[in-house]
N, C-alpha and C positions, 0 to 999 in steps of 0.2 A: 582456516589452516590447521591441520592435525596437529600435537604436541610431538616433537622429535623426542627431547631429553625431558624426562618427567621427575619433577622433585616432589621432595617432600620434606613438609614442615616441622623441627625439631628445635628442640631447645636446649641453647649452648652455652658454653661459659667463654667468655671472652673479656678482654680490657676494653674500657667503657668507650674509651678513643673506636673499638672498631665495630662498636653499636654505630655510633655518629655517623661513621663512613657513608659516601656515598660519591662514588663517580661523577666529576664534574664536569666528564662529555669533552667538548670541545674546548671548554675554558679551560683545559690542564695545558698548562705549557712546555710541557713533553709526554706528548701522549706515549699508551702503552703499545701502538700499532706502528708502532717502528721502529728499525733497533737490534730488532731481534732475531733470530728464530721462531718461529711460531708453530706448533705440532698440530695435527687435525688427527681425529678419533676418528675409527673406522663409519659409525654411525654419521658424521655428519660430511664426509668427505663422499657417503656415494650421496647423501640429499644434495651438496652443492651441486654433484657432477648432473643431478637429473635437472638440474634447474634448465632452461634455458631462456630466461628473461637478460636482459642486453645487460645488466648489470650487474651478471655475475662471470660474463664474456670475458673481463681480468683478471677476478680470481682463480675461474678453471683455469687459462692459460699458463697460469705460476703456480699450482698447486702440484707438488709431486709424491708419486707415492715410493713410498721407505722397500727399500729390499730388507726382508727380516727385521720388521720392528720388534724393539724390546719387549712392547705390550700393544693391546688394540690402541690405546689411546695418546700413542706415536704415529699412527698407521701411515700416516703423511706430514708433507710438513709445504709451507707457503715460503714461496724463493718471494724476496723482499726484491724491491722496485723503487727506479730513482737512486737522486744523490743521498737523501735521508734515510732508505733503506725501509722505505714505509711497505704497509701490506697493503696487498694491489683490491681490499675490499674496503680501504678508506679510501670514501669517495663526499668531496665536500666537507669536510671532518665528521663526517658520519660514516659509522660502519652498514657496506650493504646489505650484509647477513641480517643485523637487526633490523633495519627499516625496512627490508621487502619480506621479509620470513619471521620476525620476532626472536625474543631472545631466546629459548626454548632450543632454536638453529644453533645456537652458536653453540662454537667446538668446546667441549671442556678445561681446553686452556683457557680462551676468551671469557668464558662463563666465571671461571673461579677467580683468576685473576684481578687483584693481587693478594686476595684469601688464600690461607691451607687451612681444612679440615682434618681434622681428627679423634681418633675415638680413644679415652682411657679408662677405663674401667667401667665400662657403661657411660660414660661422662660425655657427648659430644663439645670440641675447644676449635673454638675458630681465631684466627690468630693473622696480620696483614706483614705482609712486608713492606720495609718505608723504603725500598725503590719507585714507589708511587709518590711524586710531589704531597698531594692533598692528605695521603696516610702519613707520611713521616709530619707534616701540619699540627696534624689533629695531636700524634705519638707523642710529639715533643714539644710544643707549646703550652698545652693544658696541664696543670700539675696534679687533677685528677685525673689526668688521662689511662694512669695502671690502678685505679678502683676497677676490680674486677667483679661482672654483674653475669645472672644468664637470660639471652632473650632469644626471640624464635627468628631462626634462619630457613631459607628454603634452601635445600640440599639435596644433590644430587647424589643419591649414595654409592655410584662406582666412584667417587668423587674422596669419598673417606677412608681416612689410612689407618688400619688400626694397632694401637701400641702392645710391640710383643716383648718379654723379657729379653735382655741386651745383656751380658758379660754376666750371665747366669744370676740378673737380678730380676725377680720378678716385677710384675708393673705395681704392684703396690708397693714397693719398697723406690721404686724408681719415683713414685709420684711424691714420697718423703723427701724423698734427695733433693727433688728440684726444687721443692716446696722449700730445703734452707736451702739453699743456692739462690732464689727468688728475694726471699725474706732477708738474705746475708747484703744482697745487693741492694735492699731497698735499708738498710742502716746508717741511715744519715749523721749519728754522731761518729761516725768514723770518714774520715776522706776516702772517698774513691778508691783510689789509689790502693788504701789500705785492702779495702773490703777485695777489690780485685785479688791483691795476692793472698789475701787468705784463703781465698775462691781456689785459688791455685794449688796450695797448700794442701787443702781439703782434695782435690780431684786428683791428686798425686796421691795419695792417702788410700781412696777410694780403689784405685787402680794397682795398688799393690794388693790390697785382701781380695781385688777378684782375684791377679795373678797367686794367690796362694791359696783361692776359694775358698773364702771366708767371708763370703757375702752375709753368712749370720751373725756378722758382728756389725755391722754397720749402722741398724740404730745404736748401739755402745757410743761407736765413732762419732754419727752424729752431735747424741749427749756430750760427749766429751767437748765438740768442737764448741759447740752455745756455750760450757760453761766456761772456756777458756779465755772465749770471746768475751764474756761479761763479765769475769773476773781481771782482765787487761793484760794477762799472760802473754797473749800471742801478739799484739801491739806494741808489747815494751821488746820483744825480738825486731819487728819492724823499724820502729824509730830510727834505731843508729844509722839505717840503710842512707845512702848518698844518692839524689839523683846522677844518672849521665845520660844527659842533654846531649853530647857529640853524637855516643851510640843511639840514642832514639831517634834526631834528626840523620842520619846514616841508615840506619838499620830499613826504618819504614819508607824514608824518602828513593831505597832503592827500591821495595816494593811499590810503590807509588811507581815508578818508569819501566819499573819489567813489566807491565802491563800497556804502556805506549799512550803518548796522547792525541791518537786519533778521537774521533768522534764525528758520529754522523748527523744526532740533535745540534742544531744553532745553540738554543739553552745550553745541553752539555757545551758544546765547543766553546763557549764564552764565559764559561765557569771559568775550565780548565784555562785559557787563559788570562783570568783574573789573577787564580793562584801560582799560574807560573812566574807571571808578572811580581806577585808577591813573595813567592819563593827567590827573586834577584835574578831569574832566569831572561837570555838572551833570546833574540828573534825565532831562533832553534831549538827553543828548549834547553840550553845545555845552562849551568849552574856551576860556581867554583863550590868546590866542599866549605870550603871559609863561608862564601855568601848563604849559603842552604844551612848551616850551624847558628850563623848569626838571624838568617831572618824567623828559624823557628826557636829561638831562643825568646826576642825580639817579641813575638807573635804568643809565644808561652807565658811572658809576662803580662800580657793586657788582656789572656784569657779569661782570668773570673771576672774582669769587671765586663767583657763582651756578655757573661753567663749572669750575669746579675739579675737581669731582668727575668731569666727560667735556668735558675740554677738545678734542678733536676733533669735538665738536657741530655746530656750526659749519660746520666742513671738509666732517665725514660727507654734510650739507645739499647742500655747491655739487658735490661730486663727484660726489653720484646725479644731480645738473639735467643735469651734462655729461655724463654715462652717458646717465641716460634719455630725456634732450630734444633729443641729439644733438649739444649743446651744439661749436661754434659754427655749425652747418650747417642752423639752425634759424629761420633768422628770412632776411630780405631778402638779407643779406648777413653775413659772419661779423661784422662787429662789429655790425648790428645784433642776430644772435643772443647777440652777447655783454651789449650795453645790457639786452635782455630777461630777461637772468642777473641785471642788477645791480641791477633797479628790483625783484627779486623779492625779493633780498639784503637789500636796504639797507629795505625794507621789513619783513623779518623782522626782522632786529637791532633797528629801533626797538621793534615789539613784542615782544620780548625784554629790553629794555632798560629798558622801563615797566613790564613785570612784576618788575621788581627795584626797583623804585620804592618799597619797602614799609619799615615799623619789623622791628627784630626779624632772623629767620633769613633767607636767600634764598629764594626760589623753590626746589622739588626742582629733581632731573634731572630726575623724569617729568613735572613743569609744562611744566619746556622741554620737553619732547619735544611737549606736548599742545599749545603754543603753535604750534610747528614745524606741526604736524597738522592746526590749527586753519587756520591762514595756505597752507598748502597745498589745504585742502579747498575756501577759500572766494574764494582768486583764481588759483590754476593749472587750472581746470575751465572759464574763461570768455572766448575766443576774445575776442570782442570788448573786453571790460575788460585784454584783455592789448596789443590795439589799443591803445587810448586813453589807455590809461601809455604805450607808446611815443611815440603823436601829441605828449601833454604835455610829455613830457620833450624831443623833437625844439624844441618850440614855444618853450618857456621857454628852450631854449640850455645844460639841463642835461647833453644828450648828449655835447657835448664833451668828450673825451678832458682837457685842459686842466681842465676845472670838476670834472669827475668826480673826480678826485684826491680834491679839498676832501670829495666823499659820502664818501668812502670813508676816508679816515683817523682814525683814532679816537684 
């Protein structure tokens, strides 16, 4: 069989968790073949179409092609089949494409997936997202999981995105930023909480010298912020702050239902209600605001002892976002890259925090982890629900640096 997609062997820098990785086929208990949308690349939608062995007979019949795709490797997309919404090339829990054609076949979604590539400075960064069960496993259980190492990947190089200057910063200056933005998160003598809004702080900061184009000051800024940090400056302003637990269980728990609790995975749908169940929620879904305050109140106090056993949960979480999403060069401007970090956050912690809601032992690790997987799978996949948490939060006056404090201190 000829090679369709031809790679090539390079060497990447990546966290060590996604050296380990490796697809666990059928054993994943929500696989990545259904669910979705799924794109096919010009190249491998006309090899299906020439195929004509009986077992690609389902795939062609649901594979359509795009009017004006955005790029070749949109070119079409596979209409999903059944109640699970599965792709009509999972056949026996195996993919057809693989077993009759190899992997070489498969579309560049299927291929990368749940990998992104990327290139900085010469530097090839491979990086997973933990909408994969066994990725978010590996992210968040092991506490060596962010030693960051480089090994060889086989890559498809229409596959690699390469980093260009953002808000008139060049990528060597950007790769400083993330590097403390990375480093600030990974600061365990400070609470989370803390390091978050200082995150904050800084990306607000950032986003004024571009708007006055003063990007050449920004190692200054940086220096300045480390030594504020290590001197205790900026923590003795934090301290006095009050959590509010009303607004955080409100705030997030309406993002949590503007997205709906359908679901098409059994897994998904038996998460979702576990936590509804544990949010105080009725056969319907619906929740008094009393009950939704009290059970993530409830659920917020038996949090660290749930985290005991991988207290860097948590961390593991926001330092793959800033890894993989390129956190703060990600969004309009860095802080709003940063808001888009926080509504994801503060969002998980609620459903984190309900799942400890319960009588009796905590939640496992691997609950968290499958909550993390669960919350991953079902609002970082969706452009526009990632919109419309931002429009909301801009609209309500939550984005304020000033209010944000209040989300974030526990």
């Amino acid at each position: 069989m000829p090679i369709l997609h031809r790679t090539q062997s390079v060497s990447a820098l990546m966290p060590r968790f996604v050296e380990r990785f490796r697809c666990i086929g059928p054993s994943c208990e929500d696989t990545c073949c259904s669910g979705w949308t799924i794109f096919i690349d010009k190249k491998s939608y006309k090899a299906y179409r020439a195929e004509d062995n009986p077992a690609f007979e389902q795939l062609n019949a649901n594979m359509l092609r795009r009017d004006n795709p955005a790029n070749t490797g949109e070119y079409a997309m596979i209409k999903t089949i059944g109640a699970q919404k599965q792709c009509p090339a999972l056949q026996d829990s195996m993919c057809a494409v693989q077993a009759h054609l190899g992997e070489s076949y498969l579309s560049h979604t299927c291929h990368t997936y749940p990998r992104t590539n990327r290139s900085l400075l010469g530097q090839v960064e491979q990086s997973i997202t933990l909408s994969c069960p066994e990725a978010a496993r590996l992210a968040l259980l092991a506490e060596d999981a962010f030693d960051f190492v480089e090994a060889p990947v086989q890559l498809r190089l229409p596959m690699l995105s390469p980093v260009n200057q953002a808000f008139g910063i060049a990528p060597e200056l950007m790769s400083e930023v993330r590097m403390f933005c990375m480093n600030l998160m990974r600061t365990r003598e400070l609470p989370l909480w803390q390091r978050l809004a200082l995150l904050g702080t800084f990306c607000e900061t950032l986003t004024q010298l571009c708007s006055a184009n003063e990007q050449a000051n920004i190692p200054t800024m940086i220096d300045d912020f480390v030594r504020l940090i290590e001197n205790g400056e900026l923590m003795a302003v934090l301290e006095p702050i009050q959590p509010d637990h009303t607004s955080q269980a409100m705030v997030f728990a309406t993002l949590w239902a503007e997205k709906g609790f359908e679901a098409t995975s059994p897994f998904q749908q038996a998460m979702m209600r576990k936590i509804a169940s544990r949010f105080g929620a009725n056969a319907h879904g619906e929740v008094s605001a009393e009950a939704l305050v009290g059970a993530y109140r409830r659920g917020l106090a038996r949090l660290d002892e749930a985290l005991l056993p991988t207290p860097w949960l948590l961390e593991n979480y926001v330092v793959n976002e800033i890894y993989s999403q390129f956190v703060p060069f990600n969004g309009k401007s860095p802080y709003d890259g940063y808001l888009q970090l926080i509504s994801r956050f503060g969002l998980l912690r609620m459903l984190l925090a309900v799942q400890c809601n319960t009588e009796g032992d905590p939640p496992s690790s691997a609950t968290l982890a499958s909550t993390v997987n669960l919350h991953c799978r079902r609002f970082q996949h969706d452009p526009s629900y990632a919109t419309r948490v931002r429009e909301a939060l801009y609209d309500s006056g939550w984005a304020e640096m000033s209010r944000l404090y209040k989300l974030l201190r526990t």
